[in-house]
C-alpha positions as CSV (number, residue, x, y, z in Angstrom):
1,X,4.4,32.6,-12.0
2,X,5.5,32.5,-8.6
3,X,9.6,31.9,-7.7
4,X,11.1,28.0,-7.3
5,X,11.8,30.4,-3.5
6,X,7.9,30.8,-2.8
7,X,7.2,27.1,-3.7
8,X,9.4,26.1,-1.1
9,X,8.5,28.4,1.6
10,X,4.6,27.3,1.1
11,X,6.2,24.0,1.0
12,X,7.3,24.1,4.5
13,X,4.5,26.0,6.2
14,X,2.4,23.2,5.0
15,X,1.6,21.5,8.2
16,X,-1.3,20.0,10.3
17,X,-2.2,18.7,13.2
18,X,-3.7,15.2,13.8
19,X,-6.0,14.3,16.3
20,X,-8.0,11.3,15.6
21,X,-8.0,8.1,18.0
22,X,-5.0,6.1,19.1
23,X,-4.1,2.9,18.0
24,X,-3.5,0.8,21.3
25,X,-2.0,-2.5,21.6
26,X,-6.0,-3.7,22.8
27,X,-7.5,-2.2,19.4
28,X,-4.6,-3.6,16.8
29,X,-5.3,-7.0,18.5
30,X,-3.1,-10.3,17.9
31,X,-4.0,-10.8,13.9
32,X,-3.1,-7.5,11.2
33,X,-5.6,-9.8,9.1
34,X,-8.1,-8.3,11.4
35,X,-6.9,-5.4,11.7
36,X,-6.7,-4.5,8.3
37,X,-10.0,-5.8,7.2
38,X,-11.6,-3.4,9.7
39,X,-9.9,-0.6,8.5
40,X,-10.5,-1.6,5.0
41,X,-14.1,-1.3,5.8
42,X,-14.0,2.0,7.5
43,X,-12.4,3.3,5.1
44,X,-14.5,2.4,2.0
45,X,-17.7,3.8,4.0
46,X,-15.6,7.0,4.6
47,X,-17.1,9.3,1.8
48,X,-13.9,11.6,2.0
49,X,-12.2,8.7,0.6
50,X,-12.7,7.9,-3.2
51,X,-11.0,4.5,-3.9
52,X,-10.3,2.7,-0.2
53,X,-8.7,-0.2,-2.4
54,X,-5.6,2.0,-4.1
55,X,-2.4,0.9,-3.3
56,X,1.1,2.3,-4.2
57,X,3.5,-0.9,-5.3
58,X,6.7,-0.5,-4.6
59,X,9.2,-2.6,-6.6
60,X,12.7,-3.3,-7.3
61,X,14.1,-4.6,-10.5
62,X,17.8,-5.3,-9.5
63,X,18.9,-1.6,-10.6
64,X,16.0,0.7,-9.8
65,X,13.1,1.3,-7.4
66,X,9.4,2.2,-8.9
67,X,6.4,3.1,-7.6
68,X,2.9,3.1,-9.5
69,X,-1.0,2.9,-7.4
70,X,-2.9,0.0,-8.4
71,X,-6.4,-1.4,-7.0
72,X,-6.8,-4.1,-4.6
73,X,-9.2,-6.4,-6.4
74,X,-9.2,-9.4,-3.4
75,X,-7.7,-9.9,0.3
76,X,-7.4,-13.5,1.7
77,X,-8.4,-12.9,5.2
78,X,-7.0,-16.7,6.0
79,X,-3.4,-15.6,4.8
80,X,-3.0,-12.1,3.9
81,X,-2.7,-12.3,0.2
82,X,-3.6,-9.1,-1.6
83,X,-4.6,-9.5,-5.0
84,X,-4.1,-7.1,-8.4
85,X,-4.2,-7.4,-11.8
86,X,-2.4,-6.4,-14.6
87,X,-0.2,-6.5,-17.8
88,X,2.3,-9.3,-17.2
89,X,4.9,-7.4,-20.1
90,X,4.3,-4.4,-18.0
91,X,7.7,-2.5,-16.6
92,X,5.9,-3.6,-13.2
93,X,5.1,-6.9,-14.2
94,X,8.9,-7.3,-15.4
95,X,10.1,-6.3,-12.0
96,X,8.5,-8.5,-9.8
97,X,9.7,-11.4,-12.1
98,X,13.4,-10.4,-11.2
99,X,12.0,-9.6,-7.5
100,X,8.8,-11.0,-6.2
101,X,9.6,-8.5,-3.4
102,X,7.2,-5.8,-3.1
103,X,6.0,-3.1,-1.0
104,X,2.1,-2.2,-0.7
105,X,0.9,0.9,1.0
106,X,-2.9,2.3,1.7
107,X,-2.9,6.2,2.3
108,X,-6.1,7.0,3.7
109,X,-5.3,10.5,4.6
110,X,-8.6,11.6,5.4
111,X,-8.1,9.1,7.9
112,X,-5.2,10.1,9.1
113,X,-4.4,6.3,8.2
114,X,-2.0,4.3,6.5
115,X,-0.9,0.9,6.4
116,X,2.3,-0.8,5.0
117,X,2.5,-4.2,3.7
118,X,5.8,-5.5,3.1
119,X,5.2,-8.7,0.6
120,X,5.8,-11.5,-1.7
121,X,3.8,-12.1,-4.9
122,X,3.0,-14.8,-6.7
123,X,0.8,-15.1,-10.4
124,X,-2.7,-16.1,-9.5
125,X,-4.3,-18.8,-11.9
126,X,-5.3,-18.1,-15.2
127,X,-8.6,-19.6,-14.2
128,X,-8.4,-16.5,-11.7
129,X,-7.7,-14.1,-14.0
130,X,-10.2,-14.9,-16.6
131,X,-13.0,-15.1,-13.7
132,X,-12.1,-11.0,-13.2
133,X,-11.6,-10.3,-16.4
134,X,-15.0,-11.5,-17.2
135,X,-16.3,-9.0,-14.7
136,X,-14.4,-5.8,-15.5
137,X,-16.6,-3.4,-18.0
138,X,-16.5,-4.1,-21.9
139,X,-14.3,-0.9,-22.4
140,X,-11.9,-2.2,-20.2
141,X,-11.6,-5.6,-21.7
142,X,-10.8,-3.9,-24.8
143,X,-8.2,-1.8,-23.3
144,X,-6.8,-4.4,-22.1
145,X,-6.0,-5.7,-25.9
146,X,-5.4,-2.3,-27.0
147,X,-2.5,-0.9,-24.5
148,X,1.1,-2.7,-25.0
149,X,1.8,-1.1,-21.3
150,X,5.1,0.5,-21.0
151,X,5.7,0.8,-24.2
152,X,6.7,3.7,-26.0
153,X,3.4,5.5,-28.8
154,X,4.4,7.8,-31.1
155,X,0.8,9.5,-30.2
156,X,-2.7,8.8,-28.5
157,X,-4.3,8.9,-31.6
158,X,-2.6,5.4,-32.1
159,X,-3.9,4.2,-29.0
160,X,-7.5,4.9,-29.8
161,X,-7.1,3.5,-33.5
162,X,-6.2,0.0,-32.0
163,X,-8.8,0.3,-28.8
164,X,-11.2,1.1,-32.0
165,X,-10.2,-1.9,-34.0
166,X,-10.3,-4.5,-31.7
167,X,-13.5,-2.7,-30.4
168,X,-14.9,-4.1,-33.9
169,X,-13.6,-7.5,-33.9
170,X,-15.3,-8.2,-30.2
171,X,-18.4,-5.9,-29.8
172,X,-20.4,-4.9,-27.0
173,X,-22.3,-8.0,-25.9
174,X,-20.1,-10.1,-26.9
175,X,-16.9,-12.4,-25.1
176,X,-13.6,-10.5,-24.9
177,X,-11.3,-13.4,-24.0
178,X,-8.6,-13.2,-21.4
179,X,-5.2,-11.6,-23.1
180,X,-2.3,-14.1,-22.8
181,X,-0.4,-11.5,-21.6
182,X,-2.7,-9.8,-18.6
183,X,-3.8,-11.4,-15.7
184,X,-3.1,-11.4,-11.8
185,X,-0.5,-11.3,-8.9
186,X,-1.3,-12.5,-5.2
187,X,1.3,-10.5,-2.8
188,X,1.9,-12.6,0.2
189,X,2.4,-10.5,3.1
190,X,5.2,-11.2,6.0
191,X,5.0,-7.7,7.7
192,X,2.3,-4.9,8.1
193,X,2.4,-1.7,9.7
194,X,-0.5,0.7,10.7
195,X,0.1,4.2,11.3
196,X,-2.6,6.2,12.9
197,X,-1.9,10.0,13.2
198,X,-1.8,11.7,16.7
199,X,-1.3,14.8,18.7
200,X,2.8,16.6,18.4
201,X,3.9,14.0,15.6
202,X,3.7,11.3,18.6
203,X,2.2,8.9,15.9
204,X,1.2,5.4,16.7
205,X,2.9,3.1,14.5
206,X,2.6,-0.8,15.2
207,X,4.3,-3.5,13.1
208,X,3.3,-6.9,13.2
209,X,5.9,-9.3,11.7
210,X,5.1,-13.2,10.3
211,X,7.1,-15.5,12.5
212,X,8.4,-19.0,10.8
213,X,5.6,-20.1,12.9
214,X,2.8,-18.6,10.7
215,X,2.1,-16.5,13.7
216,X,2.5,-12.9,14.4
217,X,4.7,-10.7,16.1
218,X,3.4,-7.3,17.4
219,X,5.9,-4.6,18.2
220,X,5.3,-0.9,18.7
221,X,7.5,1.8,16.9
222,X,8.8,4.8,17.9
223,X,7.2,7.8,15.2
C-alpha cells in the first residue's frame, strides 16, 4: 500500500494542459439560454461523455452545505428553469425547503467544459411529476416506493425485500402510481457561468447575471 506521502506527491504532479477553443464575447452571445442549450447538445453527441445531463446540486440547509449529482430531466429555453426529480423527504429535498437556493454545475471534462448555474427552485406540478414518472422504467417506479431516501437500513437485504414486495403488489405491465412523497423541483436560474479551458490556466470564464429587467448581464472573469 503506497504512503498517505506518495498519494500526495502523485496528487500534485497531476496536471494538464488545455487547449481547446476560446470562449469569446461573439460565441457566448447576449442569451446563456443559448449558450447553454448549444453546449448541452455538444455535449450529449460527445461520446467521451456518458450522461451530458448530470449535475452536482449544491445546497444549504441553514447549518451545512451538501453536494449530490442528479440528472437534468427538462430545461425551459424561454426562462432557464432546469428540471429534476426526486424524493421530496430526501436530506436534499429537506434542504431546499429551508433554502430554495441552489447551486447546479455540468462538468464536462472531456470538454474541457463546465458551466455554473446559480438558482432558485420551485416544486413542479404533480401533474408534472406523474407525466415523468409514467415514463421512467418499471424497476424504477418501484424503487421509487421501495427507498425511504436518507434514511438509515440496517442492511440491503432489507432494501431488496421491500423493492420485492411492492414489486408484487404492482407488476410489470401494470400502473405504478405517482408516490406522494416523490416528484419534481424546477431551479430557476439568475446567474450562469461557462468556463472553457485554455492555454497557461488563462481560462475563459464568462458570467451572465439576470438583471430585474429579465435581461442579462454579460461580464468576463478573470481565471
Amino acid at each position: 500500500m503506497s504512503e498517505p506521502s506518495d498519494i500526495n506527491q502523485s496528487i500534485r504532479e497531476m496536471r494538464r494542459s488545455y487547449g481547446q477553443v476560446g470562449l469569446t464575447e461573439a460565441l457566448a452571445g447576449d442569451n446563456p439560454l443559448s449558450l447553454f442549450s448549444l453546449w448541452l447538445q455538444e455535449a450529449a453527441g460527445n461520446p467521451y461523455i456518458v450522461e451530458a445531463n448530470a449535475m452536482v446540486l449544491s445546497t444549504f440547509d441553514g447549518k451545512q452545505i451538501s453536494a449530490r449529482t442528479v440528472l437534468l430531466k427538462g430545461f425551459d429555453s424561454e426562462r432557464g428553469g432546469c428540471t429534476f426529480f426526486t424524493n421530496y423527504r430526501s436530506r436534499k429535498a429537506q434542504a431546499m425547503d429551508a433554502n430554495p437556493e441552489v447551486s447546479l454545475l455540468f462538468p464536462w471534462f472531456p470538454m474541457e467544459r463546465q458551466v455554473i448555474i446559480n438558482a432558485r427552485v420551485e416544486k413542479v406540478s404533480r401533474g408534472e411529476s406523474e407525466e415523468y414518472f409514467a415514463s421512467r422504467p418499471w424497476g424504477s417506479r418501484i424503487g421509487a416506493w421501495a427507498s425511504n431516501q436518507s434514511t438509515v437500513i440496517t442492511d440491503r437485504s432489507d432494501l431488496e425485500e421491500k423493492w420485492r414486495v411492492t414489486s408484487e403488489k404492482y407488476p410489470e405491465g401494470s400502473n405504478v402510481p405517482l408516490p406522494d412523497n416523490w416528484g419534481g423541483y424546477c431551479a430557476i436560474p439568475h446567474s450562469f457561468e461557462f468556463w472553457q479551458g485554455r492555454y497557461s490556466r488563462l481560462h475563459d470564464r464568462i458570467r451572465f447575471a439576470r438583471m430585474s429587467d429579465g435581461s442579462w448581464l454579460r461580464q468576463r472573469l478573470a481565471p
